[in-house]
N, C-alpha and C positions, 0 to 999 in steps of 0.2 A: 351573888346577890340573893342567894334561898328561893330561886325562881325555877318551876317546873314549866315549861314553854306549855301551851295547851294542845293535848297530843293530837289535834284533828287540822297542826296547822303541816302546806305544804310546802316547802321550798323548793324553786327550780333555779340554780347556779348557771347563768348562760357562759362559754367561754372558758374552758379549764385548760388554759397557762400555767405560767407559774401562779398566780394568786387564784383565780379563781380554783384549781384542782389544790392547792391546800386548803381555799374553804371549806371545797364540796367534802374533801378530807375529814376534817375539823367538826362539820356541821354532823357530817354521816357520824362518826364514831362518838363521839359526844352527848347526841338526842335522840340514837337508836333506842335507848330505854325508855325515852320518855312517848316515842310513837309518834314525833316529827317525821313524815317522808321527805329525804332531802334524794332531788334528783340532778344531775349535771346534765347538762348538752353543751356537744360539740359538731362542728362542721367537720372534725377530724376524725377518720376512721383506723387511722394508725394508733391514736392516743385512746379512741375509745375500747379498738382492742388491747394494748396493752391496761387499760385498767379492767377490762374485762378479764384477762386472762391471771392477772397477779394481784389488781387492788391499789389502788391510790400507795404509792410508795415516798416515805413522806422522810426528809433526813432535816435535822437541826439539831441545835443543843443538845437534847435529850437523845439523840442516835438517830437510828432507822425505823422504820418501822412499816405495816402494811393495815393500810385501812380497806378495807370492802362496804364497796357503793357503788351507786347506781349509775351509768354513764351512758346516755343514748345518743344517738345522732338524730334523731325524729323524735317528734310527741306526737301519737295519738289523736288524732281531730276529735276521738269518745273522752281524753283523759279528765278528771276532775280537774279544778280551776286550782292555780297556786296565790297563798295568801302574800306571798312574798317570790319577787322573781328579780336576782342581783345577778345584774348585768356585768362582768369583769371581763368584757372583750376590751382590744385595744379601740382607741378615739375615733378611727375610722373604719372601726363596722359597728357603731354605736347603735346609729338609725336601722342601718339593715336588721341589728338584732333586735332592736324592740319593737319593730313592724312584725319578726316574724313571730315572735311570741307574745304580741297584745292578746291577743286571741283568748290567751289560756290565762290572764290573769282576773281573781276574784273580783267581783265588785266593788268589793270595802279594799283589796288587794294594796299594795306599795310594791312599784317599780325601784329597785334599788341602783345608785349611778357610782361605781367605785372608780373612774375615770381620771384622770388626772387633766385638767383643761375645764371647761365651764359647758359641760353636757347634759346639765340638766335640762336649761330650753330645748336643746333638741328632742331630747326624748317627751319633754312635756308638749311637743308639737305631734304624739306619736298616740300619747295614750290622756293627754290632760293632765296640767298643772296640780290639780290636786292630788291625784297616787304617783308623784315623785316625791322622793328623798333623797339623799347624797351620802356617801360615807368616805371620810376622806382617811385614804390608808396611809399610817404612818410605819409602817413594816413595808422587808422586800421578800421577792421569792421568785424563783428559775423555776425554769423547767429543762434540763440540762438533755432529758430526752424522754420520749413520750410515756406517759405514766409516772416521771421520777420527777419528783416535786424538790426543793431547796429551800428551806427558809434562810433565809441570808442574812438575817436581822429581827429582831423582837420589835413589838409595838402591836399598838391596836387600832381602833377607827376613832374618830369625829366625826357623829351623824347629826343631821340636822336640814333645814326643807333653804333654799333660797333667797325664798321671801320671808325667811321670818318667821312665823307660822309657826304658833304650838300647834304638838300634832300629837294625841297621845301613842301612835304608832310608833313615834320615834323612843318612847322607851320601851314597848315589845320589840324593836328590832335592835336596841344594844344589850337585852336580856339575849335575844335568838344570838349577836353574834360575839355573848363573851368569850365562849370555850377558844376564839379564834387568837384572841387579845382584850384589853381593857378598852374598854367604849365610854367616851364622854359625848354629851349632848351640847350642841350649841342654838343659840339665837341667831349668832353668825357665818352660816355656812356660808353666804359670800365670802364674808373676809380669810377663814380657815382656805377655800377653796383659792383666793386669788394671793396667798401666801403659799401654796403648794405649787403652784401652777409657776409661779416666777422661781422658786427652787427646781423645781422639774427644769424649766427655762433655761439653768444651767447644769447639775447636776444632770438628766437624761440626755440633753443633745450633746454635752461637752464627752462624757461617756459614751457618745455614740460615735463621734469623731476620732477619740482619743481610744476606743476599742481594750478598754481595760477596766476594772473593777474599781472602784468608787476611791478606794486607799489609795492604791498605787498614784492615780490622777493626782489626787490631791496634795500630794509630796510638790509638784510642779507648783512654782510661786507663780508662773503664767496662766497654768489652767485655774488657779485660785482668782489673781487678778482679771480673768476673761467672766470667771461666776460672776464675780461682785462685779461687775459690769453688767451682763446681762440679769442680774436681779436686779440691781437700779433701776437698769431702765423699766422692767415690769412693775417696780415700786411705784414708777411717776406714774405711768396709765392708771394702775388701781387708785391712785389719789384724784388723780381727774373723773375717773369711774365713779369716784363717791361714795369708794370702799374702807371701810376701817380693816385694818388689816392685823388677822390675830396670827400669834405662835403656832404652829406646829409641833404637836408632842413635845411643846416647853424645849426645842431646840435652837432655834431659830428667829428672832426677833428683828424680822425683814426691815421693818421701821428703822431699828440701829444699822441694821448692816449694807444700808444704802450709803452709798458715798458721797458725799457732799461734793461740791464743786470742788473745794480747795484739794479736798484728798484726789481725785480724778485729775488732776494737776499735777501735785508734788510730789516728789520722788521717793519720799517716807515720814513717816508722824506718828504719832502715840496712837490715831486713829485705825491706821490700815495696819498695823503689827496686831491690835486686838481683833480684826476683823479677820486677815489673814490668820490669826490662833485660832479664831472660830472653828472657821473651815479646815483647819487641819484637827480639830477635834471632832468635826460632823464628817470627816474621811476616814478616821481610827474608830469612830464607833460603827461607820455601816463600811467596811473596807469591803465588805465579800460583795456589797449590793451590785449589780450591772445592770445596766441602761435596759430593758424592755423593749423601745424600740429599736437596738440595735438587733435585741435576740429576733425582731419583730423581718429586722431587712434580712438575716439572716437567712429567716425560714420563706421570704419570698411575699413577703407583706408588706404594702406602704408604711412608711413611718409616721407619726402622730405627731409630727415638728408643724406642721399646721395649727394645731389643735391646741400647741404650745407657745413655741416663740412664734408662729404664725399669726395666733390669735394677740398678741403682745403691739405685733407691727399695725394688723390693721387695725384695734382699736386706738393705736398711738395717734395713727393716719388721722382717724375723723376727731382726733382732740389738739392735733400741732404739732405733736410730741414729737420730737427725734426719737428712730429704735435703731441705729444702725448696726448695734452688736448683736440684737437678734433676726434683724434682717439677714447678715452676712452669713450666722449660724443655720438661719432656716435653708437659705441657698444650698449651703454645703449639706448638709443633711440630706436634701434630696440629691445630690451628687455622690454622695457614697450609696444612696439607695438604686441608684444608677449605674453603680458601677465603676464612676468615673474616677474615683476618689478611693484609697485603700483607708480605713480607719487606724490611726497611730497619731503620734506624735507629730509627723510630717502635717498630718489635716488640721491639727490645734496651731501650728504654726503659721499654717496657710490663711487660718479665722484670721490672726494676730495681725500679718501682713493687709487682711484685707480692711480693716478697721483702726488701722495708721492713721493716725492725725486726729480720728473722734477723740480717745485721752490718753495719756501716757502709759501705754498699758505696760513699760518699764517700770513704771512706779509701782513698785513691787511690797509686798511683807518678808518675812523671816523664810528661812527655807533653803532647800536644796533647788536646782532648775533640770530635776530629772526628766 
């Protein structure tokens, strides 16, 4: 965009996972010339010594490579205020995180929520609805082990405030986060946000279940048939919500890919062959992607299926809705985070069985039944 960020602004990266330690990546090597301080914090002293001792090691398309930046486990109670402080923890250490860095954010400042679920109330309950924004990621990224970042897909953000709200911060913060991807502005972060939130809905819990990378899943005409079920039903709530609901990264048109009653019945139609192509085309373009919060139970973290299909059931609850597919999902979720449940194929089956009789989840599309 021919934009020089203005060099006296700071950035603090809360949470360096896979997304936020490719930002912090991304931001550091990109705006070191122009005199942006980008800082990372983590609660992790593994992760912060391995970027202390080698540098943000960052692998995608383009190779490998080593960024050096800054990674602390504490800030300074003396340190200058940050103009910009993006949150990229998982959905349940939202609050914890923006309690413990309200402190350190500027005045005029913007709290940034890359969250997947609808966290900006929370945090606007932390620091005040007016220094929040939202950024909704349409890119994925690992962190396969501490310091080694994976970009696992291209794309950029959808930033934009809740309620609406021009803000002119929001084009200083898709100028601060082009180098990362391409950044649009919206009017509509509800609807961006509750069109992300019902694809997470099945794409992260089904891959958390199903313990495999986004491709491989998506071959299964079942795990395709269990998505479009669990997106439907997140479809009805946002309509009862009194959300207009937009595209993501122009992929996904939640509107079409709800299923109507008849298709949720029948055993095949013109309707569910083009939906099932869908998804076998949103499985071929992010095939490397893997579920977040599986990497999440893995490292001994609660999963975010609350925050997900949890938030899908209880606002179904206070509107009438049936959510049975993401009830059943949310259950199992917390049962492989439990231990009780191995993630595979065995657990997509076990959803399948427990959600018998809600619609023929036989009624299948085109496909193998891998």
């Amino acid at each position: 965009m021919g934009y020089t960020p203005t060099v006296s602004q700071r950035v603090l990266v809360v949470g360096c996972g896979g997304l936020g330690g490719i930002i912090a990546a991304h931001l550091s090597e990109e705006h070191r010339a122009t005199g942006v301080d980008v800082v990372g914090l983590t609660t992790n002293d593994t992760i912060a010594a391995a970027v202390r001792d080698r540098g943000f090691v960052v692998r995608g398309e383009g190779g490998e490579r080593t960024v050096r930046g800054t990674l602390v486990t504490e800030l300074p109670s003396g340190a200058p205020p940050f103009d910009w402080i993006i949150l990229a923890t998982q959905p349940p250490q939202v609050e914890e995180a923006a309690r413990r860095v309200a402190g350190h954010l500027a005045s005029d400042g913007r709290v940034v929520c890359l969250q997947n679920g609808l966290c900006e109330d929370i945090v606007a309950g932390v620091v005040g609805a007016d220094r929040v924004v939202g950024a909704v990621v349409a890119w994925g990224g690992a962190m396969p082990e501490p310091g080694l970042y994976d970009r696992t897909s291209a794309g950029g953000f959808t930033v934009g405030r809740m309620d609406g709200r021009d803000d002119d911060a929001l084009l200083r913060l898709a100028l601060l986060l082009e180098p990362v991807g391409p950044v649009t502005t919206t009017s509509n972060l509800a609807g961006a946000r509750w069109s992300k939130l019902a694809i997470n809905c099945a794409i992260s819990t089904l891959g958390t279940l199903g313990g495999n990378r986004l491709g491989p899943l998506m071959l299964s005409r079942l795990v395709r048939r269990l998505a479009l079920e669990l997106m439907t039903e997140a479809v009805h709530v946002a309509r009862a919500e009194k959300v207009r609901l937009e595209k993501v990264s122009g992929t996904i048109d939640l509107d079409w890919i709800a299923l109507t009653e008849s298709e949720r019945r029948a055993a095949g139609s013109p309707g569910l062959v083009a939906k099932h192509s869908m998804l076998l085309a949103v499985g071929a373009r992010y095939r490397r992607m893997r579920s977040s919060m599986l990497s999440a139970i893995e490292r001994g973290r609660p999963p975010a299926v609350d925050f997900l299909n949890g938030e899908v059931v209880a606002r179904g609850r206070r509107h009438g809705i049936a959510t049975p597919f993401n009830a059943a999902a949310r259950a199992l979720v917390h049962a492989v985070a439990r231990r009780e449940i191995t993630p595979g194929m065995p657990a997509i089956d076990e959803l399948a069985r427990r959600v018998d009789g809600a619609a023929d989840v036989n009624a299948v599309g085109p496909g193998s039944m891998a």
